[in-house]
C-alpha positions in Angstrom: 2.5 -2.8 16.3 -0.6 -5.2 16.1 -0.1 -8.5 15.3 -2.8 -10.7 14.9 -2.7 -15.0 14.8 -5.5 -17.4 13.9 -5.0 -21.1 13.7 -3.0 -21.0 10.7 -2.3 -17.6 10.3 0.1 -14.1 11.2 -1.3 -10.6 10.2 1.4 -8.2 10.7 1.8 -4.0 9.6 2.9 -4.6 5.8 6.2 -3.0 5.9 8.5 -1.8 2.8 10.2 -4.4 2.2 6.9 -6.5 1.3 6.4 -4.6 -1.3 8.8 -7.3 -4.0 6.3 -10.1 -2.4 3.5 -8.5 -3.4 4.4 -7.6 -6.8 4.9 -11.5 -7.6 1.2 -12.0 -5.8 -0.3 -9.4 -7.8 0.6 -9.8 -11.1 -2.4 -12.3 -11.0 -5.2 -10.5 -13.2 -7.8 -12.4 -11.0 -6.6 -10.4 -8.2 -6.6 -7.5 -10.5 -9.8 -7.9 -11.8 -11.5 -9.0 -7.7 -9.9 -5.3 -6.0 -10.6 -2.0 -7.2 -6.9 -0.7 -6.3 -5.0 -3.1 -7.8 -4.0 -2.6 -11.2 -3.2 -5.0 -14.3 -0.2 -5.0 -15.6 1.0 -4.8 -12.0 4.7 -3.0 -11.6 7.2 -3.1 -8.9 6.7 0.3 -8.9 2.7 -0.3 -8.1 4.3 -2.3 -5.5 6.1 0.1 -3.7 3.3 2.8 -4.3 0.5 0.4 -3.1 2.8 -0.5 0.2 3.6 3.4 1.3 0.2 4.0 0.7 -0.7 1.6 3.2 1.7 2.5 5.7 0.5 6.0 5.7 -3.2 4.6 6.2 -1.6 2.6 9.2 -0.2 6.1 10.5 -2.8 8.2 9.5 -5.0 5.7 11.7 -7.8 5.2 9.0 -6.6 2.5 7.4 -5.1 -0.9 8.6 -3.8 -3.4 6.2 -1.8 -6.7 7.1 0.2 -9.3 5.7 -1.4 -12.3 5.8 1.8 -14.7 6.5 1.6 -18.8 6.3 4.8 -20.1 8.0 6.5 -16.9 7.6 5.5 -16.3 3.7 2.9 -13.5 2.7 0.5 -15.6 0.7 -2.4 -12.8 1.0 -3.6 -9.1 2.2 -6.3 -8.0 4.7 -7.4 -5.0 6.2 -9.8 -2.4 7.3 -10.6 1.3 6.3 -12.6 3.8 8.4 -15.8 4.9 6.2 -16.7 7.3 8.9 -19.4 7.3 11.7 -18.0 4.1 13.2 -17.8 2.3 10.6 -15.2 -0.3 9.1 -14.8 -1.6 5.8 -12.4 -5.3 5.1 -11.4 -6.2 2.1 -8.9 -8.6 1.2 -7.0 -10.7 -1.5 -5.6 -14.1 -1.7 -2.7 -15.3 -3.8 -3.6 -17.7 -6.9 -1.5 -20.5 -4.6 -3.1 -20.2 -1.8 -6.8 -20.1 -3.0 -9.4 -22.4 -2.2 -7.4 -23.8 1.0 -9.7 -21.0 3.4 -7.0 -18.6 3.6 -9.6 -15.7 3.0 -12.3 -16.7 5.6 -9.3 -16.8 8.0 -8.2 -13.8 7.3 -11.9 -12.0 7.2 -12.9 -13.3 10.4 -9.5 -11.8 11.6 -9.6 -8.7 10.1 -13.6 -8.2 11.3 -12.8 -9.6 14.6 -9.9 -6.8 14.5 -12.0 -3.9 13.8 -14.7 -5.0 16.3 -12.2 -5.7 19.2 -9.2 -3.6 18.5 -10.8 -0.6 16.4 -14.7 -1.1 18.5 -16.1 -0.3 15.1 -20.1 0.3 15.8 -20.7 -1.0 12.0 -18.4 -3.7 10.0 -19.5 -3.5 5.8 -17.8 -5.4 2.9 -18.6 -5.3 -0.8 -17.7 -7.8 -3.7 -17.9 -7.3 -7.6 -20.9 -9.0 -8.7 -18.8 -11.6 -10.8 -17.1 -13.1 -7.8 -19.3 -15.2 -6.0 -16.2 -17.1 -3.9 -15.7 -13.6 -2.2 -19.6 -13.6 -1.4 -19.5 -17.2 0.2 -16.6 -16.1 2.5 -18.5 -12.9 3.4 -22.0 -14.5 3.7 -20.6 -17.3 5.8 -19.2 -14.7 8.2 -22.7 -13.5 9.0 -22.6 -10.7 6.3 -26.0 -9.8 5.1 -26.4 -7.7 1.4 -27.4 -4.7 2.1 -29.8 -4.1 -1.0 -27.8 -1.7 -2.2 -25.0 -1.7 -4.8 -22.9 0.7 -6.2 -20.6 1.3 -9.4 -16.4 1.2 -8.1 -13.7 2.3 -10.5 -11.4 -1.4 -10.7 -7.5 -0.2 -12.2 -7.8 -3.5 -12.8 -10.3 -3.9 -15.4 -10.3 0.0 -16.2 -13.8 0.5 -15.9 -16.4 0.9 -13.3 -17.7 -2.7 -12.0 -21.2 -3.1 -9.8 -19.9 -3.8 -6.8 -22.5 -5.7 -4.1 -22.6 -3.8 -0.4 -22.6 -5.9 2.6 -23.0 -5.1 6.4 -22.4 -7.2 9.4 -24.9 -7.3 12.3 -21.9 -7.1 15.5 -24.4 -8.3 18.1 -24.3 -11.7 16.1 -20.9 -11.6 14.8 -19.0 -14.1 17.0 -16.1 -15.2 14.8 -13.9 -18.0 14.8 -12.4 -19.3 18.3 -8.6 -18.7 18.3 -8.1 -15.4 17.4 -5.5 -13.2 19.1 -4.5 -9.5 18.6 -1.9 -7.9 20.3 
């Protein structure tokens, strides 16, 4: 089981029982409307669907999402999904607490630093819905470069299809934050 820890941070499997922490968290529409799997209203029954489904990514190896705990609490998710060829796509949310306070640059730079290091992912993209420019920022000061390219993505959330922006990551640059440790 991969843990990973950043200055502030622990990024551990989500397991079944996170599931009632995440159904608080997500009942936020701004999470709702920033994802494209998350929907609004959010159920404890989305809950427990959005958490198996993650575990199965975890053992199906092609997807890895993590907890993102702050002394002990899950204030946020972060992963990784294999888009084939090598390549690795993060994402990740942040709870309305917990916002603004750097928690999803942490967690990026973990969960990119995971799928260069742990994963050895040849290509590292991201994408953010044009309307949420805090998500760019974290991505662009990670060394994430748009792409040119952009592409329509169904959000449950806001129950329509939303232009979402494509980034990439040049790896030979990427250095990421000191401190990082998976194991």
């Amino acid at each position: 089981m991969t843990i990973i820890t950043t200055k502030r941070l622990v990024l551990r499997p989500i397991e079944k029982s996170d599931a009632s922490r995440f159904a608080v968290l997500c009942r936020d529409i701004d999470i709702a409307r920033g994802t494209a799997r998350i929907p609004h209203p959010y159920t404890c029954e989305d809950a427990d669907l959005f958490v198996n489904h993650l575990i199965k990514g975890r053992l199906d190896e092609n997807e890895f999402a993590f907890a993102v705990c702050l002394d002990g609490e899950i204030i946020a998710c972060a992963g990784t999904m294999n888009t084939g060829d090598g390549t690795w796509e993060i994402g990740y949310w942040v709870g309305a607490d917990y916002r603004g306070q750097g928690v999803a640059s942490e967690a990026a730079d973990a969960i990119t630093q995971f799928s260069i290091r742990h994963l050895r992912a040849s290509q590292v993209t991201a994408g953010y819905f044009f309307d949420n420019p805090a998500s760019a920022r974290v991505l662009e000061n990670l060394g994430f470069r748009d792409t040119g390219e952009t592409t329509m993505i169904f959000s449950r959330g806001r129950n329509a299809e939303v232009k979402s922006v494509r980034l990439s990551l040049a790896i030979d640059k990427f250095t990421g934050r000191p401190g990082v440790t998976i194991a």
